[in-house]
N, C-alpha and C positions, 0 to 999 in steps of 0.2 A: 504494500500500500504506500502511495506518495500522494504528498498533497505539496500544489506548489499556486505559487501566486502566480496566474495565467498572465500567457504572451497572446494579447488577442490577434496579432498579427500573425501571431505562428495558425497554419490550417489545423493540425489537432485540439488545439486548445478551444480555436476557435466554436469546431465543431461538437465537440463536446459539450462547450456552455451551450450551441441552440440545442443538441440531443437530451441535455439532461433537464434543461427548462422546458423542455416542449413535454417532455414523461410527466415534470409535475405538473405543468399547465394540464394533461388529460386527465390527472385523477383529480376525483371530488375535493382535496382539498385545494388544489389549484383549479377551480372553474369548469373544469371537467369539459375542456375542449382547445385543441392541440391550438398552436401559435402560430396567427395566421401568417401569410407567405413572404410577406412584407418585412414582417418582425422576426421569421428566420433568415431570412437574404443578408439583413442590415444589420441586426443587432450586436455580433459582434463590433464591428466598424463604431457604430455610434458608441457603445459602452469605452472602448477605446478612445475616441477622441472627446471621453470628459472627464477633464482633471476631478480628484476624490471619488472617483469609482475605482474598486476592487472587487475582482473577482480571484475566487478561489475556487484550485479543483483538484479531486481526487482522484487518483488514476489505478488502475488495482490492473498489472498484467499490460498495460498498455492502453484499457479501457477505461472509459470516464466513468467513474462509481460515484463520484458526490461533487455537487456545486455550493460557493455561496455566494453570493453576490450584497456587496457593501457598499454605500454612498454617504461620504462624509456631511456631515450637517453642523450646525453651528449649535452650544446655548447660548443665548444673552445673558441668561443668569449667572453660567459661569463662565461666561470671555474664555470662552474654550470649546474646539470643536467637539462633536458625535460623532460616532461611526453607528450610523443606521443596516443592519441586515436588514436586507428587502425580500432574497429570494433563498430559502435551504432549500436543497435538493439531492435525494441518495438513489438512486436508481434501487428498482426492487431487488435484483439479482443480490446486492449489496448490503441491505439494511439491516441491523441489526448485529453488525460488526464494527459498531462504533467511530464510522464516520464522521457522524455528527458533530462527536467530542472532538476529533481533531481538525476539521473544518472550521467549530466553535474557537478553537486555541492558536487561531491560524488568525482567524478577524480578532483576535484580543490582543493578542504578538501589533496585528498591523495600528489598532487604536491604540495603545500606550506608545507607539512609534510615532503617532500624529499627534501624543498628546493631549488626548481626546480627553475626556472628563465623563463618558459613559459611553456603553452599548445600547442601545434601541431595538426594535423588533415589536411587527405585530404577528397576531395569533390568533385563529378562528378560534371562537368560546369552545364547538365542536370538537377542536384536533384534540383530543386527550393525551394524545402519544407524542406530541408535541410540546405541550405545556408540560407534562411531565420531564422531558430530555433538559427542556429549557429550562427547567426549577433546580435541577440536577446543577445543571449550569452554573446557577447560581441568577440566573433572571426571575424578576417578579411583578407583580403588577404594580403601576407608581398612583402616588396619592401626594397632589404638594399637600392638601390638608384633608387628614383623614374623614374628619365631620363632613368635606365634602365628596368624599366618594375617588372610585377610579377614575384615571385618564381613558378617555374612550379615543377609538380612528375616528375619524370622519371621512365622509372624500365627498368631493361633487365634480361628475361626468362633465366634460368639456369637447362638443363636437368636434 
């Protein structure tokens, strides 16, 4: 097993991050439908050409077994960057041999190299198997003030 911070530029690495996003884009926790033609074509290239994105990828034998994908973010609170995971990903063949963990230690390695002041991530209520890897982790859900409850996602669609 190797995990290495991907060359988007190199074609295996490339291919790999759209192979192993498009596996979880088809299952119910990713949307449960493959990534359209557009966003396998390009997505390498664009990921590539923006400063504070990281990607990480697993290779087990020559094959991509685990992705993660990282985009630096800023807080104001503490005048100090984020590193946001956006996307884990372990191929089935794979799971369960503790990818996760070292993909996880792989974006913690790259945020204390940025300097960063925490890790981020969101989490369908749903993935149990997820929230659990990630509590293991050491991730949990934030509250600036407990009386007012958790931080929720939001998102709003833009044509």
């Amino acid at each position: 097993m190797t995990v290495v911070r991907a060359n988007l530029h190199d074609p295996l690495h490339a291919q790999a991050l759209v192979d192993l996003l498009d596996g979880y884009a088809c299952d119910p926790m990713g949307g449960g439908e493959p990534l359209p033609p557009l966003t396998r074509a390009n997505l390498a290239q664009a990921l590539a050409s923006r400063p504070g994105t990281y990607v990480i990828l697993a290779f087990c034998d020559g094959q991509g077994a685990g992705l993660l994908n990282a985009i630096e973010g800023f807080s104001t609170f503490a005048c100090k960057p984020i590193l946001n995971v956006h996307d884990v990903a372990v191929a089935k063949a794979f799971q369960g041999q503790g990818l996760s963990r070292l993909l996880f230690a792989e974006a913690e390695a790259i945020a204390r190299e940025i300097g960063a002041c925490k890790l981020t991530l969101e989490v369908l209520n749903g993935n149990t198997l997820a929230k659990a890897a990630y509590s293991r982790f050491g991730y949990a859900p934030y509250a600036l003030d407990a009386q007012m409850g958790q931080a929720e996602f939001w998102q709003k669609l833009l044509d």
